[in-house]
C-alpha positions as CSV (number, residue, x, y, z in Angstrom):
1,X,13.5,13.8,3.5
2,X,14.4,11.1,5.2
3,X,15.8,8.1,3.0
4,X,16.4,5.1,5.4
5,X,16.4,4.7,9.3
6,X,17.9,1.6,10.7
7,X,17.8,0.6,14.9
8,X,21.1,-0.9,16.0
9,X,18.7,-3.9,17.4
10,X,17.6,-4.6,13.5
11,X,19.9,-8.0,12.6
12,X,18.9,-7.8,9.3
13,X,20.0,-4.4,8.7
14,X,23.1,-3.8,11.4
15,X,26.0,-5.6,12.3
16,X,28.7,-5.9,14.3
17,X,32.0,-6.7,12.7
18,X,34.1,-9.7,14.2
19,X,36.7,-6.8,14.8
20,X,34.4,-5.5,17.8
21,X,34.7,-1.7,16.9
22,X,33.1,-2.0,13.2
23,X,29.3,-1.5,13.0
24,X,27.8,-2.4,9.3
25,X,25.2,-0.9,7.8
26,X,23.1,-2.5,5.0
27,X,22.3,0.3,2.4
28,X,19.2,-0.6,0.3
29,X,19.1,0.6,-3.4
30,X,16.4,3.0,-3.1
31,X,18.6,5.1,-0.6
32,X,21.2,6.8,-2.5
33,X,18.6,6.9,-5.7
34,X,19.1,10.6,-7.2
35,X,21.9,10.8,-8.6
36,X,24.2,14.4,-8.2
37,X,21.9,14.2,-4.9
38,X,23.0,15.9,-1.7
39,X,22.8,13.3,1.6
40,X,23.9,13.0,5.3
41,X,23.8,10.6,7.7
42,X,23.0,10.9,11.6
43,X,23.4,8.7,14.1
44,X,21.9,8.3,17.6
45,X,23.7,9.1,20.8
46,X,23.8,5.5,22.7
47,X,23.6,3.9,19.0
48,X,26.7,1.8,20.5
49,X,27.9,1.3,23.9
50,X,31.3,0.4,25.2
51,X,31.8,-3.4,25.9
52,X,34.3,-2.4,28.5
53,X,33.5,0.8,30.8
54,X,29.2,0.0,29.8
55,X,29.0,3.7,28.4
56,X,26.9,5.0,25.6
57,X,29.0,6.8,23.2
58,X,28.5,9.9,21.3
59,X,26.6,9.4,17.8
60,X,26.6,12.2,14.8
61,X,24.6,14.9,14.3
62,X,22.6,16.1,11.6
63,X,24.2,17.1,8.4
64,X,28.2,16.6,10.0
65,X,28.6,13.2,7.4
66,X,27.2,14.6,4.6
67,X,28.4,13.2,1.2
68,X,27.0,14.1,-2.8
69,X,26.4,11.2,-5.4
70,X,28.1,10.7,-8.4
71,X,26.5,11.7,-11.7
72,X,25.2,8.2,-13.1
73,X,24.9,8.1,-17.1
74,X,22.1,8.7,-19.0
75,X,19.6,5.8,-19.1
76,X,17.5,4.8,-21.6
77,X,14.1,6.1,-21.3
78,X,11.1,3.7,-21.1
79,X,7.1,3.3,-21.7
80,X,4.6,4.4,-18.9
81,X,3.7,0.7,-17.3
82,X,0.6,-0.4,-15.3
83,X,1.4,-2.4,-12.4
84,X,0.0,-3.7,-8.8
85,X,1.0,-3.3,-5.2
86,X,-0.6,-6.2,-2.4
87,X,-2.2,-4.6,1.1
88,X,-1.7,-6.7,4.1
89,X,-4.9,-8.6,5.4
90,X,-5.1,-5.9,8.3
91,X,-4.8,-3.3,5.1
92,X,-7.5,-5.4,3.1
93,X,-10.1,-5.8,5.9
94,X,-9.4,-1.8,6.4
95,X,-9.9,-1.2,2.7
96,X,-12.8,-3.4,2.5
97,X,-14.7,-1.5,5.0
98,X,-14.5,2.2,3.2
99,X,-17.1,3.5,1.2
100,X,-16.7,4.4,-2.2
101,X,-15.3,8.1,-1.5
102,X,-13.2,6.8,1.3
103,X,-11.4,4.7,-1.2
104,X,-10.8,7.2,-3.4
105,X,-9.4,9.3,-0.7
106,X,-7.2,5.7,0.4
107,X,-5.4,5.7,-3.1
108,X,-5.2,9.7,-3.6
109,X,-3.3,9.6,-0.3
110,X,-1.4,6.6,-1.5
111,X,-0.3,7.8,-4.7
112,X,1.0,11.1,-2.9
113,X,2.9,8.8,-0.2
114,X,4.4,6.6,-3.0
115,X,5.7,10.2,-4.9
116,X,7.5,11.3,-1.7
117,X,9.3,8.1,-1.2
118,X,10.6,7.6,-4.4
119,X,10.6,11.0,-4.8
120,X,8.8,11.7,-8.3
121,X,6.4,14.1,-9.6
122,X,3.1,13.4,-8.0
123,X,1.3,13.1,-12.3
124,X,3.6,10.3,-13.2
125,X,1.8,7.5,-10.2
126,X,-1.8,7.1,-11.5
127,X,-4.1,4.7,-10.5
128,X,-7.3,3.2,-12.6
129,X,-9.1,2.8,-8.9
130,X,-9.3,-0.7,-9.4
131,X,-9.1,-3.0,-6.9
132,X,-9.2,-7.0,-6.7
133,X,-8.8,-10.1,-4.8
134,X,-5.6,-12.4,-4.7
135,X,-6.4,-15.3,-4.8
136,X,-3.1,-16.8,-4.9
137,X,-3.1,-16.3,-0.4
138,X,-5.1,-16.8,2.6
139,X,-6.6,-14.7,4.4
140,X,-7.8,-12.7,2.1
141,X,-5.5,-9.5,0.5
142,X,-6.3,-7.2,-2.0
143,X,-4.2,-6.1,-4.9
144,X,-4.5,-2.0,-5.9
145,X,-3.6,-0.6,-9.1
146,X,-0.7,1.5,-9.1
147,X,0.8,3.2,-12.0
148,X,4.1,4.5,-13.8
149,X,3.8,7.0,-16.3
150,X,7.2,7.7,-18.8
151,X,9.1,10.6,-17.6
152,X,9.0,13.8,-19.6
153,X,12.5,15.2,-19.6
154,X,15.9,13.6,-19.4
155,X,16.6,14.7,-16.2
156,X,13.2,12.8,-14.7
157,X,13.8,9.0,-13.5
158,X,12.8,6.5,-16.0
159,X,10.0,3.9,-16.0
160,X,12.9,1.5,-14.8
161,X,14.3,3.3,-12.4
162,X,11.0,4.0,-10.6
163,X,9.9,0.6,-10.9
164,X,13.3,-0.5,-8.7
165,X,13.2,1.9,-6.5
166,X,9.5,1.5,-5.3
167,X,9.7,-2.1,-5.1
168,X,12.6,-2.0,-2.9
169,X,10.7,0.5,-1.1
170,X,7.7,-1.2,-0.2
171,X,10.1,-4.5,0.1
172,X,12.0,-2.6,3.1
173,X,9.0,-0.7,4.5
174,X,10.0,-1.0,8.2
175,X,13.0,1.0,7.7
176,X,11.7,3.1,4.9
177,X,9.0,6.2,4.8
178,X,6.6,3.8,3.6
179,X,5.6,2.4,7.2
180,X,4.9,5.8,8.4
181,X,2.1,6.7,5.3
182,X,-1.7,6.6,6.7
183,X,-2.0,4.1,3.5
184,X,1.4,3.1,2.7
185,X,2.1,1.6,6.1
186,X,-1.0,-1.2,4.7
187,X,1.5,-2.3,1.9
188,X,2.5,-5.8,1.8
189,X,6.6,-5.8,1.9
190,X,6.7,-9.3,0.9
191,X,4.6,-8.3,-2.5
192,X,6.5,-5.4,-3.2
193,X,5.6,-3.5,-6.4
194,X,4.5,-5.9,-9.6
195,X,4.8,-4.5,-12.9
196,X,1.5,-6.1,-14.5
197,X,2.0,-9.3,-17.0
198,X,-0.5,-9.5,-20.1
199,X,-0.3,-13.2,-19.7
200,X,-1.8,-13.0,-16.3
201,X,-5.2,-12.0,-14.5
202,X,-7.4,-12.4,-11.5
203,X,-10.8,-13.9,-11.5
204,X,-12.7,-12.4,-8.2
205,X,-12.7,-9.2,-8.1
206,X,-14.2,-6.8,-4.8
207,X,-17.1,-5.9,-4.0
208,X,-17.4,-2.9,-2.4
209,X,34.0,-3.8,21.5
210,X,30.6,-2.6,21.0
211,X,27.6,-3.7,21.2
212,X,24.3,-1.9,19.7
213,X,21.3,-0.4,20.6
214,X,17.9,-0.1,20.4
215,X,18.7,3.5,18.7
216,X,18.9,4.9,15.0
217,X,20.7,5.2,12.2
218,X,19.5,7.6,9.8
219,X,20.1,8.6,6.1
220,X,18.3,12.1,4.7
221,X,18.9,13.6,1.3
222,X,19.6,17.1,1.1
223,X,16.9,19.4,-0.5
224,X,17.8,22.7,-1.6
């Protein structure tokens, strides 16, 4: 699956190094996430050109820079949480307009998108279905409820860990697997994913020598 893609033409994510043959690449926390994990990255042919004869320049293929992550230790395991994720006012207006099965079907697809990209078992991202209003921005956005449950073994990620890792996620969604999701891709990036406060609440709720390219970098993890 893939972890991260990155174009050369992305600023916020790729730069070239005052050196003129270094190319950095920003690594979000969610990327390398599984720890003992198996990952490679590729990157596009043309990715980077040469300043001096203007040719595009070999990249690397598929599973040639591979690399396996250390073993991280044992973290302490934590309580399921309920929490909220924010959809964009396109992702609102689209929500608003479904029926009451085609929201169910919205957030059963959701919750499967959100399991991939973390990646944990689909059981432990519930949802209680409810949605409401934010009233906290204009236009109009809706907040969905979005789960964690406790992980069962050691070897699962914790509460913590999944909490992390899916609001990076959603807070790098145009270079993550979250832009690409039918209902993902409505997630507001600049939300990310709340854990929810018992001190908080909502009043309305709903009705119904190089220079780079426009190319990619890409980062997969290894499944076996």
């Amino acid at each position: 699956m893939m972890r991260q893609f990155t174009s050369g033409s992305n600023n916020e994510y790729v730069k070239l190094h005052e050196d003129g043959i270094t190319v950095k690449v920003t690594i979000i926390k969610s990327t390398f996430n599984r720890p003992g994990g198996r990952y490679y990255v590729s990157v596009d042919d043309n990715f980077v050109k040469s300043r001096k004869y203007q040719e595009p320049l070999r990249g690397v293929r598929k599973r040639v820079w591979s690399f396996t992550t250390q073993i991280a230790e044992e973290e302490k395991s934590s309580d399921s949480i309920t929490g909220r994720v924010r959809l964009t006012p396109e992702g609102s207006a689209y929500f608003e307009s479904l029926n009451h099965v085609e929201r169910e079907l919205f957030y059963t697809e959701l919750r499967q998108e959100l399991a991939n990209a973390i990646p944990v078992k689909l059981e432990r991202i519930t949802t209680n279905g409810n949605a409401e209003t934010d009233i906290s921005v204009s236009p109009k956005q809706i907040l969905l409820s979005i789960n964690i449950v406790k992980a069962e073994t050691k070897q699962e990620k914790t509460v913590a860990s999944v909490i992390g890792d899916l609001d990076t996620l959603i807070r790098n969604k145009p270079i993550t697997v979250i832009a690409s999701g039918n209902s993902s891709r409505y997630l507001n990036q600049e939300y990310g994913y709340k854990p929810f406060r018992k001190d908080s609440f909502f009043l309305k709720l709903l009705d119904k020598n190089l220079f780079l390219k426009r190319l990619s970098i890409n980062i997969f993890e290894l499944v076996t």
